[in-house]
C-alpha positions in Angstrom: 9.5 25.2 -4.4 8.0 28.8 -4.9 4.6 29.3 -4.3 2.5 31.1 -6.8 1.1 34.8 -5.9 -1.5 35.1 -5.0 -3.4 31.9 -5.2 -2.5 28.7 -5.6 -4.8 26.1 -7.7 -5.2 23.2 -6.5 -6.9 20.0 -8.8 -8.6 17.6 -7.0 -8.4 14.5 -9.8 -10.4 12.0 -8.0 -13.7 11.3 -6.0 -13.8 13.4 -2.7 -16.5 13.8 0.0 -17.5 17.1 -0.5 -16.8 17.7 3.6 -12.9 17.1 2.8 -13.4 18.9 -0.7 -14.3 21.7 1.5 -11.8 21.1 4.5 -8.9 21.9 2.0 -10.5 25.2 0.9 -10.4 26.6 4.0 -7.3 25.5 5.2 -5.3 28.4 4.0 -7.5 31.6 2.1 -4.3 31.7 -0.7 -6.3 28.3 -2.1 -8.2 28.7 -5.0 -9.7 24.6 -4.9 -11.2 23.1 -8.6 -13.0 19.6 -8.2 -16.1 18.2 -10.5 -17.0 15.2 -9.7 -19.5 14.9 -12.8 -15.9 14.6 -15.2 -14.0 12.0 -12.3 -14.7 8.1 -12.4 -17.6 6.9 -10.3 -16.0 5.6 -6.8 -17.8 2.3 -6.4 -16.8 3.0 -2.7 -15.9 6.2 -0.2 -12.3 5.8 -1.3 -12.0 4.1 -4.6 -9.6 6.7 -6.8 -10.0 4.7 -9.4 -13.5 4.2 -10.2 -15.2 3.4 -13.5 -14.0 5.6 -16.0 -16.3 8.1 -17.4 -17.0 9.0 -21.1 -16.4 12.3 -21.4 -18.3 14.9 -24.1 -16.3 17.1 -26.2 -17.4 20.1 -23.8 -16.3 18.1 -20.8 -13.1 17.0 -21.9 -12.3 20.6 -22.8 -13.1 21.3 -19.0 -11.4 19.0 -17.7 -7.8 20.1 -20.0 -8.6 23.7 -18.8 -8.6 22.6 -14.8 -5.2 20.5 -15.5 -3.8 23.5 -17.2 -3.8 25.6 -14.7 -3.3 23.4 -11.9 -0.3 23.8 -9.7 -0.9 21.0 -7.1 -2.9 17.9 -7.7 -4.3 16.0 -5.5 -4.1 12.1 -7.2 -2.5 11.7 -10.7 -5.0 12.7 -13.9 -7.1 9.6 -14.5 -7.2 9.9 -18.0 -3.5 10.7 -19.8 -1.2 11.0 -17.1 1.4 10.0 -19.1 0.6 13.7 -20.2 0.9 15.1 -17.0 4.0 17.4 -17.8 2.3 18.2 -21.0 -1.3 19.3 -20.1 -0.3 21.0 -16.3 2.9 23.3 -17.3 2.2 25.1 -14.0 2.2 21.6 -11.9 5.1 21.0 -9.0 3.6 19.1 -6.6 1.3 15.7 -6.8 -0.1 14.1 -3.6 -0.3 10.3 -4.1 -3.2 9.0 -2.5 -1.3 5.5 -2.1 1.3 4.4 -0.6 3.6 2.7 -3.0 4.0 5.4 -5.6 6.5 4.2 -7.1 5.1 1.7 -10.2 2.8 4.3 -11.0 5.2 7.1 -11.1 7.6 5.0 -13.3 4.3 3.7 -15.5 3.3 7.6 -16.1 6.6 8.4 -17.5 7.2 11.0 -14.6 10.4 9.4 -12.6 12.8 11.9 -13.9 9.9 14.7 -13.9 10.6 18.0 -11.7 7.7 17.6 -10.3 7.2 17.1 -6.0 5.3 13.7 -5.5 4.4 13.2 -1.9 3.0 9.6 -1.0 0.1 7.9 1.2 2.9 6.2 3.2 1.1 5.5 6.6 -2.6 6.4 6.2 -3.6 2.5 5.2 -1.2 1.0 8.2 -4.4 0.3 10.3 -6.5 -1.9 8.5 -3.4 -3.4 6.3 -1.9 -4.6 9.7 -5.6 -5.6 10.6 -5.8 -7.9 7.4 -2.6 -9.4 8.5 -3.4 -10.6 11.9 -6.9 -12.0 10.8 -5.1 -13.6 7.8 -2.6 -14.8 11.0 -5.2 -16.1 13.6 -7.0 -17.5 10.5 -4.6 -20.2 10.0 -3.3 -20.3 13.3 -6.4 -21.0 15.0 -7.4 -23.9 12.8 -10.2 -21.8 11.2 -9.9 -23.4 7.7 -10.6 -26.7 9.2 -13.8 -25.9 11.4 -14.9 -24.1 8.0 -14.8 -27.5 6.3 -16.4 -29.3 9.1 -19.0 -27.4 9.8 -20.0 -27.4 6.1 -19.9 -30.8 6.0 -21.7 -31.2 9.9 -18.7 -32.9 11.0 -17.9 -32.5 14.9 -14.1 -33.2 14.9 -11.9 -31.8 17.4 -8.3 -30.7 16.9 -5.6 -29.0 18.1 -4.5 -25.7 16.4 -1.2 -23.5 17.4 -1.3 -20.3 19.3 0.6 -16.9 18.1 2.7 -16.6 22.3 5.8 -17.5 21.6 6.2 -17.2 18.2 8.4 -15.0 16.1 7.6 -12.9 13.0 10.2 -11.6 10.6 9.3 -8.5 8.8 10.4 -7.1 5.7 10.0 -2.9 5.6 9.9 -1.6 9.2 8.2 1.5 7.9 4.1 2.3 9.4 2.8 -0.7 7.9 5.6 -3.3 9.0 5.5 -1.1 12.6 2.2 -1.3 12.9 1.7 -4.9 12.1 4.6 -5.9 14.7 2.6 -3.5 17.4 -0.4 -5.6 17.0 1.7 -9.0 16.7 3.7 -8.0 19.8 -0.3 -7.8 21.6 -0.4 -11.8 21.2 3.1 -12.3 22.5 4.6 -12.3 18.7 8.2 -11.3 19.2 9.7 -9.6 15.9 12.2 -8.6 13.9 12.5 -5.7 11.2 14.1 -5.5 7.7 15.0 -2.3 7.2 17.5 -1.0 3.7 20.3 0.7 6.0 20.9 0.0 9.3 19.0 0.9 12.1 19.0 0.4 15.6 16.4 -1.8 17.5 13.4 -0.3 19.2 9.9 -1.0 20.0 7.7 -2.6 18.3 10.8 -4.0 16.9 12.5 -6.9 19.2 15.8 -6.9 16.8 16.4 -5.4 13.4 18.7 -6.3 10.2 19.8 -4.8 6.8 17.9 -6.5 3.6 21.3 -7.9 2.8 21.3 -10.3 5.6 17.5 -11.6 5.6 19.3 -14.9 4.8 20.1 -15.4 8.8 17.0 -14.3 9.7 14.8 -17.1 7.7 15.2 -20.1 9.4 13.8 -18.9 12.7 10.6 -16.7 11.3 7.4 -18.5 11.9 5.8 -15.3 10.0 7.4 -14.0 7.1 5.5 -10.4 6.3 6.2 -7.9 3.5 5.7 -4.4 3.8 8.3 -2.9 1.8 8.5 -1.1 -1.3 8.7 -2.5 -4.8 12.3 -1.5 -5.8 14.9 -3.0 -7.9 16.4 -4.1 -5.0 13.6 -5.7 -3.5 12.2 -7.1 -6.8 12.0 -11.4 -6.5 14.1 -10.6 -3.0 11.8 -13.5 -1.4 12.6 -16.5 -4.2 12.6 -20.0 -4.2 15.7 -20.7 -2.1 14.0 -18.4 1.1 11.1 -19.7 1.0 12.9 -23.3 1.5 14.4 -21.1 4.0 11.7 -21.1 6.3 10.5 -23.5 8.8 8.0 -26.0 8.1 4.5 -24.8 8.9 5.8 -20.9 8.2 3.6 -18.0 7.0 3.9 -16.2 4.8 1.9 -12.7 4.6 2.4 -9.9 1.7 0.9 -6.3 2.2 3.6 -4.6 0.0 4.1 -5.3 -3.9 3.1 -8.9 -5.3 6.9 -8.9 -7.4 8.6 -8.9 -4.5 7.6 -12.8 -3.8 8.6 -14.9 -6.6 4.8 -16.0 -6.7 5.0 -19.7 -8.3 7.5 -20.5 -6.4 5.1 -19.6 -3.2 2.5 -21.1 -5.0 4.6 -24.5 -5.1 5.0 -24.1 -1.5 1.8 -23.9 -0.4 0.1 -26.8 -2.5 3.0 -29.5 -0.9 1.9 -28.3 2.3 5.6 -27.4 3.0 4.1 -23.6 4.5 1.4 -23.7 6.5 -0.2 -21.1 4.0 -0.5 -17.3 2.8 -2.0 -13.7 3.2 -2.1 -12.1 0.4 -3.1 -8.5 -0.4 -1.4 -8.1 -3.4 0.1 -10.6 -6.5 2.6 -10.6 -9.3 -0.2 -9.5 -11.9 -3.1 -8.0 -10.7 -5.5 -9.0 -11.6 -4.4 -12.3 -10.7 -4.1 -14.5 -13.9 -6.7 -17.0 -14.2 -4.2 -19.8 -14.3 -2.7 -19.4 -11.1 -2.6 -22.3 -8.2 -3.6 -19.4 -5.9 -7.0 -19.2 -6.8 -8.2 -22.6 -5.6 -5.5 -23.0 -3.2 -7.2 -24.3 0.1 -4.5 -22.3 2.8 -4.6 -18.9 0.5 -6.5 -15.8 1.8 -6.5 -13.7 -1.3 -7.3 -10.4 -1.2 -7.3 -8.4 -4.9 -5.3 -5.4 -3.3 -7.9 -3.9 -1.1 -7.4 -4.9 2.8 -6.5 -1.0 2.7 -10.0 0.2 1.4 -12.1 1.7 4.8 -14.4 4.3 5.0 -11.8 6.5 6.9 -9.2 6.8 4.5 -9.8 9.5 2.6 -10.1 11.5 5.5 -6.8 10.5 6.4 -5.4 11.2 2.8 -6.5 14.2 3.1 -5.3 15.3 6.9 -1.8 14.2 5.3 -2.3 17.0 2.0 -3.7 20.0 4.1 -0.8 19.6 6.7 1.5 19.4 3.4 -0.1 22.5 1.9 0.8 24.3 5.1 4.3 23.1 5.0 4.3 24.0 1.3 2.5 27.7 1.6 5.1 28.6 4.3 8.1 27.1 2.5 10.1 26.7 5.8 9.4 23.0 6.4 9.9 19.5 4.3 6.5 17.3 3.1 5.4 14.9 4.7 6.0 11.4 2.5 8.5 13.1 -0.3 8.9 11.0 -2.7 12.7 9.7 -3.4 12.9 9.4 -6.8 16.7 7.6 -6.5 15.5 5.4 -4.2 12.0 4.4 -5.7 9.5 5.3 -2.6 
């Protein structure tokens, strides 16, 4: 990549704390930073880079093509054409993503075969997406659906419930989020084992590992099935009908990756005979998820609509990611952090 001379604009395309607006600035005096967040969606929360879209005035709009034409790093994809994006930002080489799983957008935008740098998120939403997990985990574990129901209904039953020592959690993409998931699982005695795409040998927090081509073997014994990884053709419907039956009576079955990976009725068919003792779910098929779907009044779903991720801290963790990357990238001696791989699809 060669860096322009003697500044280099940088876009910030969506809502910001002006703190971290600022933090980038002054990370390197050859920035030149553009960010007006009157002509950005309105974040309904710290880090929503989505927000509700704004309608833009004539004069506006023309401000906001003028800051994408002479962009030559953005910071999130343009909100309002970036199916455009080669189009309206002929200076452009470099997006940071500001998720993780870059991929579906990347390929939606029209921008796969693009020569264009696209650095991801991967890692900054590990925390609180391995969080959601282990609540969604204990949850069920613990019996927590069922002293819900009783206490709603004043009923003093006692039970007995399971406990996570001992048991063994199989997880698909041994990447931050499936690493950090398996750390805190390993805290309650949880031994696991990784799915990685090429071979790789074991190592904390990983017990064992495997290749996705042998997840097959690995079914029968995973009282946790958890997916982190990618949405790739590869890993498209890789968790269908036939693994779920796979999996011991009682299983779990937790998704923090891409809803398409899980062949979703199939699950759903699973968790209304009982046959799975239920799901965590941060992500569907469709999102939203279609009003038809078993999963909405399904009594052992925890349904999240793709925001366990969302904390106050994550933009400024987005943004330690870009101003390391925009040291790497102004010296031009050292890979970014999070390059996309366009062959591979994250």
């Amino acid at each position: 990549m060669t860096v322009p001379d003697p500044c280099l604009d940088v876009l910030i395309a969506s809502y910001l704390e002006q703190d971290l607006v600022e933090r980038i600035a002054a990370c390197d005096p050859r920035i030149r930073v553009s960010y007006a967040p009157e002509l950005l969606p309105r974040p309904r929360w710290h880090s929503d880079h989505v927000g509700v879209p704004r309608d833009l005035t004539a004069g506006e709009h023309d401000r906001w093509s003028s800051m994408l034409r002479t962009a030559d790093v953005m910071f999130d994809f343009d909100w309002r054409h970036p199916e455009l994006t080669l189009e309206q930002s002929p200076n452009l080489t470099w997006i940071q993503a500001t998720s993780a799983g870059a991929g579906q957008l990347i390929e939606k935008f029209g921008l796969s075969r693009a020569p264009l740098t696209v650095t991801t998120a991967a890692g900054v939403h590990a925390d609180p997406l391995a969080e959601f997990a282990l609540a969604g985990i204990l949850h069920f574990m613990r019996g927590l659906p069922r002293l819900i129901a009783d206490r709603q209904t004043r009923a003093w039953r006692k039970q007995e419930t399971t406990e996570l020592a001992g048991r063994h959690a199989l997880i698909v993409g041994a990447g931050k989020i499936g690493s950090r998931t398996a750390e805190l699982l390993r805290c309650f005695s949880v031994t696991a084992s990784g799915v990685a795409r090429t071979p790789r040998p074991a190592g904390a927090p990983f017990d064992s590992m495997t290749t996705t081509d042998r997840i097959a073997e690995h079914l029968p014994t995973a009282d946790i099935l958890v997916i982190s990884c990618a949405l790739t053709d590869d890993t498209r419907g890789l968790i269908g009908r036939r693994e779920l039956a796979a999996l011991p009576d009682g299983a779990l079955v937790v998704n923090l990756g891409r809803g398409p990976v899980i062949d979703e009725d199939a699950l759903a068919e699973a968790l209304s005979t009982g046959r799975l003792g239920g799901a965590v779910l941060d992500v569907t098929s469709t999102e939203p998820l279609r009003e038809d779907s078993p999963l909405w009044t399904a009594d052992n779903v925890i349904l999240s609509p793709h925001s366990a991720a969302n904390v106050p801290s994550e933009n400024g963790k987005i943004v330690d990611l870009f101003v390391e990357n925009l040291g790497r990238y102004l010296s031009g001696d050292a890979a970014l952090l999070n390059e996309f791989d366009f062959d591979a699809g994250y």
